[in-house]
MIBAMAR-433061 format. One line per field, with one value per atom (N, C-alpha, C): residue in three letters; atom name; z negated, y negated, x. Coordinates in pm, whole numbers. Layout:
N
res: ALA | ...
atom: CA | ...
z: Z | ...
y: Y | ...
x: X | ...
This chain:
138
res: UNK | UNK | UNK | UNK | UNK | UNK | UNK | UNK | UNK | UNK | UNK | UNK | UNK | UNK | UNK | UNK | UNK | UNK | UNK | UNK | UNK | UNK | UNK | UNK | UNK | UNK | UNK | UNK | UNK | UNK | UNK | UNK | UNK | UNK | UNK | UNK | UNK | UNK | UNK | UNK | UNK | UNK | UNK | UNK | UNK | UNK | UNK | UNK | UNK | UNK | UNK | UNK | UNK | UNK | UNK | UNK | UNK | UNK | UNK | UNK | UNK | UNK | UNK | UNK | UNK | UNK | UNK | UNK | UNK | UNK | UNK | UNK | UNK | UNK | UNK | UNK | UNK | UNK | UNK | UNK | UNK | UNK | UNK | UNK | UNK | UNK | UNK | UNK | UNK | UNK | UNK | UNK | UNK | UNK | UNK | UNK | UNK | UNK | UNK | UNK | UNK | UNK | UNK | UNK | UNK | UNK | UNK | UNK | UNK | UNK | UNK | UNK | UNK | UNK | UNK | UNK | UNK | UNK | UNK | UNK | UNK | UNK | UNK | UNK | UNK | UNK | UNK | UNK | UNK | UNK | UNK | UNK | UNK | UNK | UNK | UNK | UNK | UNK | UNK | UNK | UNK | UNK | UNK | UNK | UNK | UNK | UNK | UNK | UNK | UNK | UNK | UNK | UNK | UNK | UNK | UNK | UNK | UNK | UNK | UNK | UNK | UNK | UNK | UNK | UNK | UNK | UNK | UNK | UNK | UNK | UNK | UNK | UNK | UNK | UNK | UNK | UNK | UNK | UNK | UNK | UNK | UNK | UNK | UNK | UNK | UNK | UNK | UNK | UNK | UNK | UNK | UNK | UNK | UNK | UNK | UNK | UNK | UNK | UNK | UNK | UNK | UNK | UNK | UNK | UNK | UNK | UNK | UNK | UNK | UNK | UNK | UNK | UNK | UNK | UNK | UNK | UNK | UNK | UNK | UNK | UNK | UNK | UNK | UNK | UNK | UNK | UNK | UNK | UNK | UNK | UNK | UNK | UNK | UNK | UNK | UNK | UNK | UNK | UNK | UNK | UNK | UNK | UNK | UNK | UNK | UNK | UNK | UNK | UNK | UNK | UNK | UNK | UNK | UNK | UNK | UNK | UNK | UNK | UNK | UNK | UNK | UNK | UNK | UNK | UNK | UNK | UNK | UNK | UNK | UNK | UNK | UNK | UNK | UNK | UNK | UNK | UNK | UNK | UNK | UNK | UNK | UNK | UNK | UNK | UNK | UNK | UNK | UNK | UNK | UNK | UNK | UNK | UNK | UNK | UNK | UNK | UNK | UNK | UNK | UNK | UNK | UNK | UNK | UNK | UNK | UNK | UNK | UNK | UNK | UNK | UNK | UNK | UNK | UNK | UNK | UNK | UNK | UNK | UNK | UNK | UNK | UNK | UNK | UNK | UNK | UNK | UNK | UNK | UNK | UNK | UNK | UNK | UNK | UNK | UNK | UNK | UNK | UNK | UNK | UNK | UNK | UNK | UNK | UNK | UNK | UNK | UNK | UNK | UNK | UNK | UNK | UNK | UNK | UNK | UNK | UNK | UNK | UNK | UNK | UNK | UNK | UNK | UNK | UNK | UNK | UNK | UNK | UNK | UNK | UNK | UNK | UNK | UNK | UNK | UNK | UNK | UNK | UNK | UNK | UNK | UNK | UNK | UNK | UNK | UNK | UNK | UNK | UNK | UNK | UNK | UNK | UNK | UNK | UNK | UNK | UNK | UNK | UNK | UNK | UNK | UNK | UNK | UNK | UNK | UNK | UNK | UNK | UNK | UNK | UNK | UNK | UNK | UNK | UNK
atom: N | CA | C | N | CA | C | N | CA | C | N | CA | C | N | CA | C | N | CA | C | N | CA | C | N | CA | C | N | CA | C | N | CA | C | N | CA | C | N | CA | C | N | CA | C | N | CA | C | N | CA | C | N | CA | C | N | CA | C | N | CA | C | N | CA | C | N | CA | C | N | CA | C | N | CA | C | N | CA | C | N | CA | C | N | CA | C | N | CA | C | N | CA | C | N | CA | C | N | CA | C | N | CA | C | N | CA | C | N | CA | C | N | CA | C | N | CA | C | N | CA | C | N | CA | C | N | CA | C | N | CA | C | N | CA | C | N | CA | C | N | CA | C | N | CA | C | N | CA | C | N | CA | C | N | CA | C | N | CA | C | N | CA | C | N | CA | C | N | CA | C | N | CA | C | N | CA | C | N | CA | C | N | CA | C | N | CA | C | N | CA | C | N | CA | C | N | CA | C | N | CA | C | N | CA | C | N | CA | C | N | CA | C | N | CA | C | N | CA | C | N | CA | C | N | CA | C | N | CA | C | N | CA | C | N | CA | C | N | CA | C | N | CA | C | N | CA | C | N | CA | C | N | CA | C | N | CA | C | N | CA | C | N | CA | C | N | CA | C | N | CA | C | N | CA | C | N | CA | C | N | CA | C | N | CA | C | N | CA | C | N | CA | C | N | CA | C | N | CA | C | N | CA | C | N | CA | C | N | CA | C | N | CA | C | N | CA | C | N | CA | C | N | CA | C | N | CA | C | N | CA | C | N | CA | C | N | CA | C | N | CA | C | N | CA | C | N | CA | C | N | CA | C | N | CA | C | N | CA | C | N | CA | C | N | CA | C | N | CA | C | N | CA | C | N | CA | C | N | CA | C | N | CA | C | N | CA | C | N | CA | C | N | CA | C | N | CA | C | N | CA | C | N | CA | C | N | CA | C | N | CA | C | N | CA | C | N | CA | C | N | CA | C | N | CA | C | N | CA | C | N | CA | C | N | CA | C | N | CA | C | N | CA | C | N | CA | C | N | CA | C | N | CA | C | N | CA | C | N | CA | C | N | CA | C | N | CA | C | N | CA | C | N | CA | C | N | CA | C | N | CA | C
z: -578 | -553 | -402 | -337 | -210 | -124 | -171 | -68 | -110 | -228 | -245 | -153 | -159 | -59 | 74 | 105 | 240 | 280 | 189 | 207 | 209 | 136 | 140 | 272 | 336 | 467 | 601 | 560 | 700 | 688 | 559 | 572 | 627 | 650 | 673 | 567 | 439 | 345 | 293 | 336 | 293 | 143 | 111 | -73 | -136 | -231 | -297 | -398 | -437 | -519 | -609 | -713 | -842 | -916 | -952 | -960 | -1148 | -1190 | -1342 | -1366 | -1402 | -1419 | -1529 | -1621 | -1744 | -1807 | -1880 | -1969 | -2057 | -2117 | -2226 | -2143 | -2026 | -1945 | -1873 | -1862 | -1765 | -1924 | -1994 | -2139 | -2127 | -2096 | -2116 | -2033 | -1928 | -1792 | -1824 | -1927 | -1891 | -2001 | -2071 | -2241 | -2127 | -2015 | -1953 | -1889 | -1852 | -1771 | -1882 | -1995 | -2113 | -2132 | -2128 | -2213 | -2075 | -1971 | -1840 | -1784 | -1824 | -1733 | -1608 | -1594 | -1422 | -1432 | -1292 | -1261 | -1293 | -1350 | -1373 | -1220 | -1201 | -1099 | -1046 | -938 | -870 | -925 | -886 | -899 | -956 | -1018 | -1125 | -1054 | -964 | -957 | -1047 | -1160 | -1280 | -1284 | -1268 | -1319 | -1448 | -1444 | -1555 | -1667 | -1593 | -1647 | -1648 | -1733 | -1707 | -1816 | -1837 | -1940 | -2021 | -2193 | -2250 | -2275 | -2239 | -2248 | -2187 | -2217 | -2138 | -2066 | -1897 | -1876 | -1918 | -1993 | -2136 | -2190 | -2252 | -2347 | -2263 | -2200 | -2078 | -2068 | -1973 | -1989 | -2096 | -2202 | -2318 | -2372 | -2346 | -2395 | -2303 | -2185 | -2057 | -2079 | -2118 | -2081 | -2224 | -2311 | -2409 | -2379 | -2278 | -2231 | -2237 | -2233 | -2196 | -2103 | -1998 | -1865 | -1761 | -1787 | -1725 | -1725 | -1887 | -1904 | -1750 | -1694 | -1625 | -1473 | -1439 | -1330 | -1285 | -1119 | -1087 | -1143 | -1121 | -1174 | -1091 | -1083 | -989 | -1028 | -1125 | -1169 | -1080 | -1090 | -1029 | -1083 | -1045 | -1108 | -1038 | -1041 | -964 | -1018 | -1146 | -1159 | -1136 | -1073 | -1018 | -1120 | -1259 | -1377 | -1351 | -1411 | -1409 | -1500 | -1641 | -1791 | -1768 | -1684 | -1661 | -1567 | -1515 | -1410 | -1522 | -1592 | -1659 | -1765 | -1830 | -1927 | -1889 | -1777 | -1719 | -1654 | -1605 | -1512 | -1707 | -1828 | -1926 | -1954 | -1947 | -1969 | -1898 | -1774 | -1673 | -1581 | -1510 | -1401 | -1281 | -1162 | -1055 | -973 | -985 | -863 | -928 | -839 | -910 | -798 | -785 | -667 | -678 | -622 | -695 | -601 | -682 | -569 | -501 | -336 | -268 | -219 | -221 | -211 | -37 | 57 | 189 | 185 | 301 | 357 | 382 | 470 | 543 | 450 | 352 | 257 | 181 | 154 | 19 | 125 | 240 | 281 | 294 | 278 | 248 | 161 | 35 | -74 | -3 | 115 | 153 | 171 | 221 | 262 | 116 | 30 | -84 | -190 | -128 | -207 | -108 | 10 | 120 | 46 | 54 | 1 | -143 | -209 | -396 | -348 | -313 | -266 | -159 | -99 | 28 | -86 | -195 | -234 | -344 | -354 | -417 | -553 | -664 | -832 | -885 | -962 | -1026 | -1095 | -1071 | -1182 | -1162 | -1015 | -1008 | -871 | -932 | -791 | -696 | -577 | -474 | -522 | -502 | -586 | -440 | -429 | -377 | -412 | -532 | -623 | -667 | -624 | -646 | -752 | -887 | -977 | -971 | -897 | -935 | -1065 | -1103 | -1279 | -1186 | -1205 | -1089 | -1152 | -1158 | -1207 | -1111 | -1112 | -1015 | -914 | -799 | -696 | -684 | -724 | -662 | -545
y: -238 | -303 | -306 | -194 | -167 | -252 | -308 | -392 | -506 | -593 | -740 | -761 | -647 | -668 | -657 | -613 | -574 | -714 | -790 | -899 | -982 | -1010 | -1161 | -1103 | -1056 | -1013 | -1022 | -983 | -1066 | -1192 | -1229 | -1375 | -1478 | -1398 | -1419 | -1539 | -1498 | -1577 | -1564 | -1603 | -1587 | -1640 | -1534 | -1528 | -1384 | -1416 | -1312 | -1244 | -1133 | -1080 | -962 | -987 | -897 | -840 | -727 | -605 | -586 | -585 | -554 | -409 | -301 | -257 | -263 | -299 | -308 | -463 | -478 | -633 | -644 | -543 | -537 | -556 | -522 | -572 | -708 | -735 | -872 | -959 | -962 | -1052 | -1049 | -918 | -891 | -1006 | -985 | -1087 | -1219 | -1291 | -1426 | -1434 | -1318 | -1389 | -1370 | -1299 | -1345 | -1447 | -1505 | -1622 | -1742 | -1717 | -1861 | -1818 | -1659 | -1714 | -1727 | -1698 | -1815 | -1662 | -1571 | -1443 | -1358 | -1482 | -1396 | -1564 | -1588 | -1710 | -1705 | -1820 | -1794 | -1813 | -1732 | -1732 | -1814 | -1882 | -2000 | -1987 | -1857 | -1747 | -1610 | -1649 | -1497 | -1453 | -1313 | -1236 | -1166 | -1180 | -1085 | -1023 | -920 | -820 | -802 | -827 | -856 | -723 | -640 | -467 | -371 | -460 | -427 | -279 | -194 | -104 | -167 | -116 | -156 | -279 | -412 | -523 | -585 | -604 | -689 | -815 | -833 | -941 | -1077 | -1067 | -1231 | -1241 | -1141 | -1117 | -1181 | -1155 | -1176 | -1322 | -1324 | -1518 | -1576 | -1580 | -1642 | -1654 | -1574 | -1523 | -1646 | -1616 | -1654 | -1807 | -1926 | -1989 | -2085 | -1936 | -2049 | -2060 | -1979 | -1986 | -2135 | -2128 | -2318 | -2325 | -2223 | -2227 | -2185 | -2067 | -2018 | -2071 | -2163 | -2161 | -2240 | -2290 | -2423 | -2333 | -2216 | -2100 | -2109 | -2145 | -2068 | -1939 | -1942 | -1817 | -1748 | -1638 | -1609 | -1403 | -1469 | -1304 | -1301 | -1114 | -1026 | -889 | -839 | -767 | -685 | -574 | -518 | -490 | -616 | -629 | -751 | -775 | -836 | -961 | -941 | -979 | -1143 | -1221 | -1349 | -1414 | -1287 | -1333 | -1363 | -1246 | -1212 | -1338 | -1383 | -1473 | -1576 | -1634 | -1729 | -1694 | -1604 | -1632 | -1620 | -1584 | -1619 | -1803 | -1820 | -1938 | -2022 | -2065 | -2125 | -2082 | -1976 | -1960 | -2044 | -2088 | -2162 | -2144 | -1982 | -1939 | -2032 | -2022 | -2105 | -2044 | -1931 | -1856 | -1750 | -1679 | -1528 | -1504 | -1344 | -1303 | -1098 | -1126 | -975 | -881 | -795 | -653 | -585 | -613 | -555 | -400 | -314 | -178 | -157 | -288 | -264 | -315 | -250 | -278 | -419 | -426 | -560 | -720 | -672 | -754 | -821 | -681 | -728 | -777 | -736 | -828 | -1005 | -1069 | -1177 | -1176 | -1147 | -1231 | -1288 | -1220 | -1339 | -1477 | -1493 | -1624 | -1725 | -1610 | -1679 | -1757 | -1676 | -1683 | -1799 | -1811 | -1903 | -2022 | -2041 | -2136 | -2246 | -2184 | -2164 | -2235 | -2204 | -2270 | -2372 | -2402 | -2487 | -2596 | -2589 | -2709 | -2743 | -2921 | -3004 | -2967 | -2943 | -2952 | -3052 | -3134 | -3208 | -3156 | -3259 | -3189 | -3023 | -2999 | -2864 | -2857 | -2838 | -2802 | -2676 | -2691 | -2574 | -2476 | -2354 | -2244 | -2129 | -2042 | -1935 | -1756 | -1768 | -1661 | -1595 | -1505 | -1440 | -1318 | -1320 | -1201 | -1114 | -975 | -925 | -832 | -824 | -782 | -734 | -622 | -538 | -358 | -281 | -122 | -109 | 26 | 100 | 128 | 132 | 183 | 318 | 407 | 555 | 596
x: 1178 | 1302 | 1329 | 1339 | 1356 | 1243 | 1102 | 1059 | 1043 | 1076 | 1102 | 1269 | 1358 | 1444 | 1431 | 1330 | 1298 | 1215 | 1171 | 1063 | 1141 | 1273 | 1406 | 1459 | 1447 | 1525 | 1443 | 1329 | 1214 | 1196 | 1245 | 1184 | 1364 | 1402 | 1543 | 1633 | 1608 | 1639 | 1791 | 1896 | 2002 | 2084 | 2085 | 2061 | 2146 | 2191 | 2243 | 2139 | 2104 | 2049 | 2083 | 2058 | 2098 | 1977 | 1973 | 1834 | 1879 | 1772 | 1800 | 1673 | 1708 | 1602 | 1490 | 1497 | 1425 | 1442 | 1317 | 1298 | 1440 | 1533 | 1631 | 1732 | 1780 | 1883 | 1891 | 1701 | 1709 | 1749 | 1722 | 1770 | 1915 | 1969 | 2141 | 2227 | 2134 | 2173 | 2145 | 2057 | 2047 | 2148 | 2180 | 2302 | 2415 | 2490 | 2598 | 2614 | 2467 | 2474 | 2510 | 2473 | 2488 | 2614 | 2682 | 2860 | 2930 | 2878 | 2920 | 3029 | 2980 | 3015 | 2977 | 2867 | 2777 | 2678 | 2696 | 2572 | 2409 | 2355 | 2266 | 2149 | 2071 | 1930 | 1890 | 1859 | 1810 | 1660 | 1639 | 1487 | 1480 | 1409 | 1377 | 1201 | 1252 | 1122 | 1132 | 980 | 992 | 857 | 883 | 734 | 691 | 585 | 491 | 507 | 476 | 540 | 612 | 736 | 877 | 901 | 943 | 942 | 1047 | 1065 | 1132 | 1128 | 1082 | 1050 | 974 | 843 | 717 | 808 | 705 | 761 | 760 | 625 | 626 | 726 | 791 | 864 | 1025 | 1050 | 1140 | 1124 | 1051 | 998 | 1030 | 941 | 1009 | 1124 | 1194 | 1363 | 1452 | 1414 | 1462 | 1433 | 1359 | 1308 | 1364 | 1453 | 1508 | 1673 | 1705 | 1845 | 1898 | 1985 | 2041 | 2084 | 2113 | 2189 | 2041 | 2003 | 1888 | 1747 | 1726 | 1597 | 1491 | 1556 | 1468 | 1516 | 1534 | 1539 | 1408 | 1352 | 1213 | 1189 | 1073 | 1030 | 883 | 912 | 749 | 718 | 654 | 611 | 486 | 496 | 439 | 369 | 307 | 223 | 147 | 51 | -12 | -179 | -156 | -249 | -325 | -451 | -561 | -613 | -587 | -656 | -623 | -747 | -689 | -618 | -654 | -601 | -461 | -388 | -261 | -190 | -239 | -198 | -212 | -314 | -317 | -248 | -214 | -85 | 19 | 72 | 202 | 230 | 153 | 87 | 119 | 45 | 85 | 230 | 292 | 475 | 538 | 483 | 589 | 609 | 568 | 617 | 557 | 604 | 630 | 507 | 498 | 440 | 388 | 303 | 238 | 172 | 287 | 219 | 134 | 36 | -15 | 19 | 90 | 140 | 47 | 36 | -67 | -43 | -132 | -105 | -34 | -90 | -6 | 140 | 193 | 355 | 333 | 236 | 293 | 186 | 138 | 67 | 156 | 236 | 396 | 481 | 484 | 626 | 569 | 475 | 426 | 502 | 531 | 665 | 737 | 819 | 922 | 925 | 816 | 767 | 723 | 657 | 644 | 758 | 877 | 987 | 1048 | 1065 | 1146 | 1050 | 855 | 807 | 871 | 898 | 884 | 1084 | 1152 | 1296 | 1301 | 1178 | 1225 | 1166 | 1070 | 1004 | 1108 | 1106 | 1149 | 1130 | 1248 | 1172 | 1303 | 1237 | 1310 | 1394 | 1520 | 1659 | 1713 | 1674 | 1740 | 1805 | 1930 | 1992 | 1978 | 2003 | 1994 | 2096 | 1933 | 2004 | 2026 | 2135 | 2089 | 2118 | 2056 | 2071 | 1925 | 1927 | 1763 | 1797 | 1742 | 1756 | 1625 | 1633 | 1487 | 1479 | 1336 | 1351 | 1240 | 1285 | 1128 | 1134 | 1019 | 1047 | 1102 | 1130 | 1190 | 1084 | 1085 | 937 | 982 | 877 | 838 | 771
């Protein structure tokens, strides 16, 4: 959590962001965004290995929202696998970025994230709301 925020802030991305810790809360969050009790995400960074709820599991949920479903999306992971990238990559996600064991490897998200918002997507308005669905970092 502490360095996808540290990465929207080098990249000098001015954005609000909201931290969910687990797959069962990021769900909690997209049902307030549909009864229209908290905004829904411009961008959903979602980790692939969320406890309590896989990040597929999340995606899919997310992707049937009626307010949220059509949210960027750019899961993450720290794993290398291509299976993983390619079954996220068929869910929809926007982006996939693999958690690099360096500081200054991961602060590259920012840029990934400034990328993934500066580009054009049809039928979506300018968002500036970043939800991260990220573990906790130890």
């Amino acid at each position: 959590m502490f360095l996808i925020s540290r990465a929207i802030k080098i990249a000098s991305l001015d954005v609000d962001v909201d931290v969910v810790m687990d797959g069962e809360h990021a769900t909690r969050f997209f049902d307030a965004a549909d009864a229209g009790t908290c905004p829904c995400p411009g961008l959903v960074i979602l980790d692939i290995n969320l406890p309590r709820k896989q990040g597929t599991e999340v995606l899919q949920y997310m992707r049937m929202s009626r307010t949220c479903g059509k949210a960027l999306v750019i899961a993450m992971s720290t794993s290398g696998s291509d299976r993983d990238r390619e079954s996220m990559m068929n869910l929809g996600v926007n982006g996939y970025f693999h958690k690099p064991s360096e500081y200054g490897e991961f602060m590259k998200l920012g840029n990934v994230i400034k990328d993934l918002l500066s580009e054009p997507h049809p039928g979506e308005a300018d968002r500036q709301r970043i939800s991260e669905s990220d573990k906790p970092e130890v």
